[in-house]
C-alpha positions as protocol buffer text, in pm:
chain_id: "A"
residue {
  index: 1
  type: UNK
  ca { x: 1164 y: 1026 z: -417 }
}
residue {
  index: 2
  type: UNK
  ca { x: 1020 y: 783 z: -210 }
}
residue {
  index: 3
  type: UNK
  ca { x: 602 y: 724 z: -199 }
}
residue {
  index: 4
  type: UNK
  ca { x: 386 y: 521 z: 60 }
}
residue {
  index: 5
  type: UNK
  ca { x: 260 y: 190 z: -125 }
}
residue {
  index: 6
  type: UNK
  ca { x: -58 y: 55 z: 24 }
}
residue {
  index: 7
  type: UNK
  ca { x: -177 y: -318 z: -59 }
}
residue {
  index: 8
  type: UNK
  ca { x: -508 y: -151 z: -224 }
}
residue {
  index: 9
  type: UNK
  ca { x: -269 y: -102 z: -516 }
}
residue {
  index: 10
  type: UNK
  ca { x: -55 y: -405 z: -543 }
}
residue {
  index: 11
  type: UNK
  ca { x: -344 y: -576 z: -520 }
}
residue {
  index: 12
  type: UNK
  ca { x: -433 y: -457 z: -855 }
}
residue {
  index: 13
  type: UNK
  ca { x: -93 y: -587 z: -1046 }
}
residue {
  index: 14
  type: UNK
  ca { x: -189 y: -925 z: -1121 }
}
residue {
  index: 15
  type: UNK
  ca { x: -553 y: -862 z: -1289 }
}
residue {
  index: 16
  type: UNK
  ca { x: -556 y: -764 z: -1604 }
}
residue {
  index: 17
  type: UNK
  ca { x: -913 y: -628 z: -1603 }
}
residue {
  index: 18
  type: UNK
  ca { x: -809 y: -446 z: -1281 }
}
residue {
  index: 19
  type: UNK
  ca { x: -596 y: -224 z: -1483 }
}
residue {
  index: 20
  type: UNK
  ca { x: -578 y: 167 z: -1331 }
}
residue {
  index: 21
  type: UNK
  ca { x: -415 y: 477 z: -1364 }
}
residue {
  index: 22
  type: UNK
  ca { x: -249 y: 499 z: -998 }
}
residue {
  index: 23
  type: UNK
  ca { x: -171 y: 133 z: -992 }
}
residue {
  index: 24
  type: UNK
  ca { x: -13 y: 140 z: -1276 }
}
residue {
  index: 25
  type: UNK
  ca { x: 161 y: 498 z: -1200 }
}
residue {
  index: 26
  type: UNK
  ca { x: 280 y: 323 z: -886 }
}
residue {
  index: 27
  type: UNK
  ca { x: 416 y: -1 z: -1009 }
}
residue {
  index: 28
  type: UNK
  ca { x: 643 y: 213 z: -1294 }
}
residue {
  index: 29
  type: UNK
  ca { x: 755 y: 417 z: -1018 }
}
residue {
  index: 30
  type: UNK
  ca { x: 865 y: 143 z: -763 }
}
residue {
  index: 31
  type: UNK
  ca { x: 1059 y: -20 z: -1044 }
}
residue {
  index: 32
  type: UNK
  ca { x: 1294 y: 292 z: -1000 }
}
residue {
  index: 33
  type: UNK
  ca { x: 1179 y: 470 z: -628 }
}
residue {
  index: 34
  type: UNK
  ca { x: 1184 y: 327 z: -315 }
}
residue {
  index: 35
  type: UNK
  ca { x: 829 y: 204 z: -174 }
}
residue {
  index: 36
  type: UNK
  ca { x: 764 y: 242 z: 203 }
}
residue {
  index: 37
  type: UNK
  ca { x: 502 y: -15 z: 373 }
}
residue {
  index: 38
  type: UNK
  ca { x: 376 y: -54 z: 740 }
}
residue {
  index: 39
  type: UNK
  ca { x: 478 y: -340 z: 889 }
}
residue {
  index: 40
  type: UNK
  ca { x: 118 y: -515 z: 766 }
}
residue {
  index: 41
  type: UNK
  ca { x: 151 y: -431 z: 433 }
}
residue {
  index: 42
  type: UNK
  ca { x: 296 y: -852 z: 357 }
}
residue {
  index: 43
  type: UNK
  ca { x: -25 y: -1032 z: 535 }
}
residue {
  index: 44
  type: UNK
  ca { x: -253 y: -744 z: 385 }
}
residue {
  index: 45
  type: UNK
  ca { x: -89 y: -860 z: 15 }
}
residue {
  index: 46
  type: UNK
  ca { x: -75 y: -1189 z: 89 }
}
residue {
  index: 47
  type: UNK
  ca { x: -457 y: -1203 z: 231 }
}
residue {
  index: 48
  type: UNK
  ca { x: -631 y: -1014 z: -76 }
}
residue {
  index: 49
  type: UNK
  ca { x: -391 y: -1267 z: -318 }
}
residue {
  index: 50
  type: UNK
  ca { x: -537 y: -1583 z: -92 }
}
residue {
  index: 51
  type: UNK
  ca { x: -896 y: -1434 z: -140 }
}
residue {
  index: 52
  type: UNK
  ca { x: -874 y: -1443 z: -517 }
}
residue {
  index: 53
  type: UNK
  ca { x: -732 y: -1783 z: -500 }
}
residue {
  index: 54
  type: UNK
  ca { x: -1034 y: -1883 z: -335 }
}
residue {
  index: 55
  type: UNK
  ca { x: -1236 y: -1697 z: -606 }
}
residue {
  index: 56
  type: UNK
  ca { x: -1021 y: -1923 z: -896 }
}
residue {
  index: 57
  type: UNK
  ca { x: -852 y: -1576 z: -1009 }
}
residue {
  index: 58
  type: UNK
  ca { x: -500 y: -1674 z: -963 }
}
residue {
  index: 59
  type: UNK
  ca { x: -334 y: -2035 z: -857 }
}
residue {
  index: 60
  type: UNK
  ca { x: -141 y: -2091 z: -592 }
}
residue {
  index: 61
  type: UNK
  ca { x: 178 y: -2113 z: -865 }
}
residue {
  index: 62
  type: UNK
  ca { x: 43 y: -1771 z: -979 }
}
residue {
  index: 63
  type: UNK
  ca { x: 88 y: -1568 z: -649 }
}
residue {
  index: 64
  type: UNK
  ca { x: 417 y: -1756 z: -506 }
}
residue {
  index: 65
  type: UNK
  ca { x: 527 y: -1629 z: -848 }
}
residue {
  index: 66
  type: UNK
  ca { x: 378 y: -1274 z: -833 }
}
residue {
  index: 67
  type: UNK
  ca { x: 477 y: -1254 z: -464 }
}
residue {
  index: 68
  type: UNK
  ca { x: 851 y: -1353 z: -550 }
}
residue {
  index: 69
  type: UNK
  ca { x: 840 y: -1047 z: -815 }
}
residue {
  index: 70
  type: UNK
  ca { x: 695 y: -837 z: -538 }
}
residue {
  index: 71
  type: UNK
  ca { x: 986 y: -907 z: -317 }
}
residue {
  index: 72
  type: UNK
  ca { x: 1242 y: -786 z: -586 }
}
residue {
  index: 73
  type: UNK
  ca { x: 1086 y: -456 z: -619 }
}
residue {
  index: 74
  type: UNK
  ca { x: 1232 y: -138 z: -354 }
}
residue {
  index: 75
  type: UNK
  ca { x: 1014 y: -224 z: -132 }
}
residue {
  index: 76
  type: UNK
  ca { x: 1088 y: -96 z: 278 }
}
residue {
  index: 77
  type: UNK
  ca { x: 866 y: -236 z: 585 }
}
residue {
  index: 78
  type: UNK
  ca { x: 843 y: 27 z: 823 }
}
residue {
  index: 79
  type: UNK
  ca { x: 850 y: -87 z: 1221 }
}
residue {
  index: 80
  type: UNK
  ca { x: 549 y: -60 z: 1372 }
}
residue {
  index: 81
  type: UNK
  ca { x: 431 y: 255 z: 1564 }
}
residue {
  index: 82
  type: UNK
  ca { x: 486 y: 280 z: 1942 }
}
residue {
  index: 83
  type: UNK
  ca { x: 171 y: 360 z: 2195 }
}
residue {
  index: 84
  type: UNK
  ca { x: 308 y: 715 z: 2217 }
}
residue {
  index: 85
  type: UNK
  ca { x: 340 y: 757 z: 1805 }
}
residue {
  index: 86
  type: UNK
  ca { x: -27 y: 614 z: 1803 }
}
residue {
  index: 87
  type: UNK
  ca { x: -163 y: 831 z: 2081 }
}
residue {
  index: 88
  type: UNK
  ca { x: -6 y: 1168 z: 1887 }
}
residue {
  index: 89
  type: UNK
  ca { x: -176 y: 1078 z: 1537 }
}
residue {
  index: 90
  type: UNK
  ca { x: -526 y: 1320 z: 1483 }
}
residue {
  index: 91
  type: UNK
  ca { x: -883 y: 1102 z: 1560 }
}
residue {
  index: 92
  type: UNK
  ca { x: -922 y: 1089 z: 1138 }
}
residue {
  index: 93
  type: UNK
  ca { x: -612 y: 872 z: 1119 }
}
residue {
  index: 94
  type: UNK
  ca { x: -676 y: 661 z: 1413 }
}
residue {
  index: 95
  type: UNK
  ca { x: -1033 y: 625 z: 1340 }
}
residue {
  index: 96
  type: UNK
  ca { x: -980 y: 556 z: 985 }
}
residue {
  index: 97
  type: UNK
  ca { x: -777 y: 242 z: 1061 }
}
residue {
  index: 98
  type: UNK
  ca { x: -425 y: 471 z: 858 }
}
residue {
  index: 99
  type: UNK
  ca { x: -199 y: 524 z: 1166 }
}
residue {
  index: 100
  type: UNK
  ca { x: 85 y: 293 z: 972 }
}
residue {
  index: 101
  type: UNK
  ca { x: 43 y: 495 z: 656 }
}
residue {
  index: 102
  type: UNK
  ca { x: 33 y: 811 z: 771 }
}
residue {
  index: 103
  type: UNK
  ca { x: 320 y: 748 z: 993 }
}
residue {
  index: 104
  type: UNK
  ca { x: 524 y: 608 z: 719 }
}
residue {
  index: 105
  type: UNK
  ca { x: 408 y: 908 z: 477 }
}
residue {
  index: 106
  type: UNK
  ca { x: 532 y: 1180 z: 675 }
}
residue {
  index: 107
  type: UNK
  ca { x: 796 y: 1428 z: 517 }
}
residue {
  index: 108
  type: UNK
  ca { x: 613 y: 1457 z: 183 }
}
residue {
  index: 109
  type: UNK
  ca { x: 660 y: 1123 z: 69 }
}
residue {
  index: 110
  type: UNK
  ca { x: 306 y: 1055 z: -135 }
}
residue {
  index: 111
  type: UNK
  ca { x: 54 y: 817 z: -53 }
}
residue {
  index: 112
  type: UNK
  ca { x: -50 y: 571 z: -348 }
}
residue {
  index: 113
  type: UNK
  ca { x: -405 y: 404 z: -241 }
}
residue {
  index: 114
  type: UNK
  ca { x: -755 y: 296 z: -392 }
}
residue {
  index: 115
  type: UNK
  ca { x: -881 y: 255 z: -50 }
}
residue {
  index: 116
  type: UNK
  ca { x: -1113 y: 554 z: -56 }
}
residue {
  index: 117
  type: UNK
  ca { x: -1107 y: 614 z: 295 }
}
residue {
  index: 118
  type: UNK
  ca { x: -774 y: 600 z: 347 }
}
residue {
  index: 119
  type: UNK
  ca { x: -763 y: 855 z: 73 }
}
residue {
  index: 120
  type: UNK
  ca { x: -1028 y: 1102 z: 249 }
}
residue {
  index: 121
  type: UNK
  ca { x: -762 y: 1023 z: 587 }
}
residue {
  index: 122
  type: UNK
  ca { x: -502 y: 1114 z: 378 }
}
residue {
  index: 123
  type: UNK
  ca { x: -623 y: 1410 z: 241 }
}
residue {
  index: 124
  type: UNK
  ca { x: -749 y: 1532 z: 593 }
}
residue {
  index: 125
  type: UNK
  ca { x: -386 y: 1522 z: 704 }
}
residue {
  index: 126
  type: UNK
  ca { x: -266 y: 1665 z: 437 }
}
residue {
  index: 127
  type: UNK
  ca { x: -76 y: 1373 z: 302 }
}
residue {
  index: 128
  type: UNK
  ca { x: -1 y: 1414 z: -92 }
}
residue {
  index: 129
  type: UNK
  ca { x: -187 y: 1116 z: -299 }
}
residue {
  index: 130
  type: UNK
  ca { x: 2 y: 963 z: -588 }
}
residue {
  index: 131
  type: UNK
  ca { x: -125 y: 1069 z: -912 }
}
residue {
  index: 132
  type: UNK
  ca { x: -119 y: 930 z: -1259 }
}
């Protein structure tokens, strides 16, 4: 079944000492489930990998590598929502910054995230969360 894969996660995969339960329940499943992403979800990666570059975490070998291994997995880009789809969504989403996940969650597919507001979003909209 497919589940919404925010870049609080993946952002987790290539620390060690980041290790937890939902990023590592996620990354099993997307080995074997499709993994839907708004259309963002690349440049949000992408930034949060660049950041810990900066910060002498990883190398710039270390993320073309982990970002190569990222594009193997089953992961789909969703299209971006149209000014009507946006203008539909409740105030929590919109306000929360979620529209593209909540978009891309609807029909039961569940959300994984560490972002704790997106979470409390989620969970306002009754959007499953991915558990471990």
């Amino acid at each position: 079944m497919p589940f919404v894969l925010d870049a609080s996660v993946v952002a987790r995969w290539p620390f060690d000492d980041e290790n937890h339960p939902v990023a590592e329940s996620a990354l099993e499943r997307v080995r074997t489930d499709e993994a839907r992403v708004p259309s963002l979800w690349w440049f949000k990666v992408r930034n949060r990998l660049i950041v810990n570059e900066r910060r002498g975490r990883l190398t710039e070998s270390d993320t073309a590598e982990f970002l190569h291994g990222l594009s193997r997995l089953r992961v789909t880009v969703g299209r971006s929502p149209s000014e009507a789809e946006f203008l539909r969504l409740p105030a929590t989403a919109a306000s929360q910054s979620v529209t593209s996940h909540i978009l891309n969650s609807r029909g039961g597919a569940p959300l994984a995230t560490l972002d704790a507001a997106l979470a409390t979003a989620a969970r306002a909209e009754r959007v499953p969360l991915l558990s471990y």
